[in-house]
C-alpha positions in Angstrom: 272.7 149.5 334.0 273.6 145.9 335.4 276.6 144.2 334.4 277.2 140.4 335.7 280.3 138.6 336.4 281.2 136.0 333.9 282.7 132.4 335.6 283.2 130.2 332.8 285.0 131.2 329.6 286.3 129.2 326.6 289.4 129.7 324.4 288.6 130.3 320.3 290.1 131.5 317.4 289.5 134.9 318.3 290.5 135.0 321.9 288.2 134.0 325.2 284.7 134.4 325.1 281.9 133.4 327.2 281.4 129.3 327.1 277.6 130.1 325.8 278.4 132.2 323.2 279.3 130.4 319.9 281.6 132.1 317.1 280.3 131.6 313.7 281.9 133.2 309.8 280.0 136.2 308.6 278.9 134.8 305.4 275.7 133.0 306.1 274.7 136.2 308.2 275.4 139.1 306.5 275.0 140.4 302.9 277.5 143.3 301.2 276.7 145.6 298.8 279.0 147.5 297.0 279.0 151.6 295.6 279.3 153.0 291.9 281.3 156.0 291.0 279.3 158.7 288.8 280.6 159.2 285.4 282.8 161.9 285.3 283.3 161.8 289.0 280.8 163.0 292.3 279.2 166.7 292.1 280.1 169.2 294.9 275.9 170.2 295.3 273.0 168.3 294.8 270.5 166.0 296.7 271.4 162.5 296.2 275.1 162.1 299.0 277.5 160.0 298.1 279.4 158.6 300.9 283.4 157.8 300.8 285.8 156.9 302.9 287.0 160.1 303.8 283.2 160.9 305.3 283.9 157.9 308.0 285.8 159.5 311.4 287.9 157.2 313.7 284.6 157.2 316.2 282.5 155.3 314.3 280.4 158.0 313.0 279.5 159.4 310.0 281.0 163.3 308.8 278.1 164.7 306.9 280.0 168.2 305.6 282.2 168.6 302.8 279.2 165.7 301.4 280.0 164.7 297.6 276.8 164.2 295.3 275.8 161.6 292.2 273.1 162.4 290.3 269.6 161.2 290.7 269.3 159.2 287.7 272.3 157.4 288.9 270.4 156.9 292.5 267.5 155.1 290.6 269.7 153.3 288.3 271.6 151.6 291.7 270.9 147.8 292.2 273.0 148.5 295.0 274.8 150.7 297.6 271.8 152.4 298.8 272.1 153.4 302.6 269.7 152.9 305.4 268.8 153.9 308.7 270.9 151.2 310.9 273.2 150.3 308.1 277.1 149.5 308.5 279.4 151.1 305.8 283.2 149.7 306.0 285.8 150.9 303.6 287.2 148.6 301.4 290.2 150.2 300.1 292.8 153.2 300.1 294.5 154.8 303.1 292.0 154.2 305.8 290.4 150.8 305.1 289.1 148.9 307.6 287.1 152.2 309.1 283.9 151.5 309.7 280.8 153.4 310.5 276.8 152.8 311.7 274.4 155.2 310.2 272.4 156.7 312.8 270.6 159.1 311.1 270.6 160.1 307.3 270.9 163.7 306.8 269.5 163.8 303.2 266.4 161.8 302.2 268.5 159.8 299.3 272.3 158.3 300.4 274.5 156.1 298.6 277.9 155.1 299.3 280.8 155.4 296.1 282.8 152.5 295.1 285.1 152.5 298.0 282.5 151.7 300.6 281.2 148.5 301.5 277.2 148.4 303.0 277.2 145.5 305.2 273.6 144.6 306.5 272.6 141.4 309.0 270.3 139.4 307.3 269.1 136.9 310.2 267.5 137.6 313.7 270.4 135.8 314.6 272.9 138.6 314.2 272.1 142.2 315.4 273.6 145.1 313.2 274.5 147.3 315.3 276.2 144.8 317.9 278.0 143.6 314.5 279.0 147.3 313.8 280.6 147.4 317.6 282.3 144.0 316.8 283.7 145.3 313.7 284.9 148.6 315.1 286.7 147.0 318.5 290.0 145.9 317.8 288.9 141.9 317.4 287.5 142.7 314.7 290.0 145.1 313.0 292.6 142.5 313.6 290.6 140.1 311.4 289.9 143.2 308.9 293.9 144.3 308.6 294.7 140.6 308.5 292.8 140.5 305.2 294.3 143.6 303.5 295.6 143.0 299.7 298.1 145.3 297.9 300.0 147.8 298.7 297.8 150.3 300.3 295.9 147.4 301.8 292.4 146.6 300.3 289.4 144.0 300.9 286.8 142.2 299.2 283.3 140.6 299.8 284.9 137.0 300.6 287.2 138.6 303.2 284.7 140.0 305.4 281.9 136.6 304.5 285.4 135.2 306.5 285.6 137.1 309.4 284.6 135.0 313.1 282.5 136.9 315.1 281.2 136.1 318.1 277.1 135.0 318.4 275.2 136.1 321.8 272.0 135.3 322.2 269.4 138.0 320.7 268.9 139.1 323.9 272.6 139.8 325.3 273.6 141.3 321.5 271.0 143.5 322.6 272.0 144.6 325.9 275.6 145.4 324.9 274.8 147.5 322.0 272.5 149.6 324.4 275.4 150.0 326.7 277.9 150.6 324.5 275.5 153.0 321.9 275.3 154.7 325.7 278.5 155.7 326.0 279.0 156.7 322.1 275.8 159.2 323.1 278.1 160.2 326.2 281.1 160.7 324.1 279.4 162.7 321.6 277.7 165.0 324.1 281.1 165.5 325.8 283.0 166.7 322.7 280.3 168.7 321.9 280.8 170.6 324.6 284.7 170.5 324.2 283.9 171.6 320.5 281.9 174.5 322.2 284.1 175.5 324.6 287.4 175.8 321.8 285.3 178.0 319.9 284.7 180.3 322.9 288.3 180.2 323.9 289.1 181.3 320.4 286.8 184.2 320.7 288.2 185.1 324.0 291.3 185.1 322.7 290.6 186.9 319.7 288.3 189.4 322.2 291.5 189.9 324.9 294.5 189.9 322.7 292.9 192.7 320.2 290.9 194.4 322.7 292.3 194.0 325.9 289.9 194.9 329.2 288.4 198.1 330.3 289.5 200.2 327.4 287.8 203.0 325.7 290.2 204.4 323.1 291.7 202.4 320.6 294.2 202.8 317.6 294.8 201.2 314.0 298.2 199.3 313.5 300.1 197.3 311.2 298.3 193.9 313.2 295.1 195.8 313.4 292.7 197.7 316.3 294.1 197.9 319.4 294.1 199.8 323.0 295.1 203.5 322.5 297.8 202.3 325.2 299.3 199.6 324.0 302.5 199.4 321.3 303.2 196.9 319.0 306.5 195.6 318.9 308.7 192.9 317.0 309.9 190.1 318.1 313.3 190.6 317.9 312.4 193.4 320.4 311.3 190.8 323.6 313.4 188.0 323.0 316.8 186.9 324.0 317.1 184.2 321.3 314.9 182.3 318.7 316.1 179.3 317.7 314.9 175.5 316.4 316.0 172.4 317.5 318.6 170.1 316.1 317.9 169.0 312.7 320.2 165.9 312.9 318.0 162.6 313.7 319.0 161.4 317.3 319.8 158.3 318.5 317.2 156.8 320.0 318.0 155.3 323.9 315.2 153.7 326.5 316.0 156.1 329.1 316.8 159.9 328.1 315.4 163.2 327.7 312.4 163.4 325.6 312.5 165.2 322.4 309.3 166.8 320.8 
């Protein structure tokens, strides 16, 4: 991976950029679709998913359990808000708007996003998706996204985003970043993986030692459950000096103190 040292740099309405890049509006690149909601609300099983903004994660990826359904006549029926390999979904209202996710792989065959999620594709060679998904997601572009937000839980529509300057590499650079940045996403994921992995053994350690303890053959039913023949259970009230919370008053807040949790 070789990175190369940028000399000359131009000021734009969205910051410095390089002097050869140009920054152009979204609208003549991109086109939005929009979801439908399924009469009588989304089904808990079935195989058509139905994804909302509560299925988009702060990384940029998409959560494919606890998946909502719409039935498959419904699918059909959609003129628009099917989902694609490669596609960007952006949510356009509620609580979290302004998260936006690339689809990397579908788990189901059929995938449709509900009426709070927007499906932004790049319709010209000129504009890469997924360099326009990374765009999107940095904070340039969430500035430009939370700038936009109507009402008062914030909310955006097609014109807002046809709006938004991004900056236009050539096809060739777009291309390069998005392979060094879909790189580290891979990293990332791979590390909390493991993280994930090693919680759940810690857990089972836990549970393992605490209940089981080491070495020991005999064990007893108590009140918190199996436990070394040797061991007691005790209260609380038993092993400490004190218990006590913290002040319940809201403190004055200084620069330079003693931190409060």
């Amino acid at each position: 991976m070789m990175f190369y040292k940028e000399t000359n740099f131009k000021e734009t309405p969205i910051g410095k950029i390089t002097e050869d890049w140009s920054i152009t509006k979204l609208n003549n690149l991109i086109e939005i679709e929009a979801g439908k909601r399924a009469k009588g609300g989304a089904l808990d099983e079935g195989n058509v998913a139905s994804i909302g903004g509560e299925h988009i994660d702060d990384e940029g990826n998409i959560r494919w359990d606890d998946m909502k359904f719409i039935p498959e006549d419904l699918y059909h029926f959609l003129k628009q808000g099917k989902v694609n390999l490669g596609d960007i979904l952006l949510v356009k209202d509620g609580a979290t708007t302004g998260k936006v996710a690339i689809v990397k792989n579908l788990k189901y065959e059929k995938v449709a996003v509900n009426e709070h999620v927007f499906v932004i594709r790049s319709k010209t060679d000129r504009l890469i998706n997924e360099f326009l998904f990374y765009f999107l997601f940095s904070k340039f572009g969430q500035i430009q996204i939370k700038t936009r937000f109507h009402g008062m839980i914030g909310g955006i529509i097609r014109n807002d985003l046809e709006t938004i300057l991004a900056p236009l590499p050539s096809h060739l650079e777009q291309q390069k970043i998005a392979e060094i940045l879909s790189t580290v996403d891979e990293a990332i994921q791979k590390t909390n993986e493991i993280i994930a992995k090693t919680e759940r053994l810690k857990k089972g350690l836990m549970q393992t030692l605490l209940t089981r303890g080491i070495g020991h053959k005999e064990y007893k039913q108590t009140p918190i459950g199996t436990i070394p023949k040797t061991w007691q259970v005790t209260t609380t009230s038993d092993v400490t000096l004190f218990i006590k919370d913290g002040t319940h008053t809201p403190p004055r807040r200084v620069e330079n103190g003693i931190p409060l949790f």
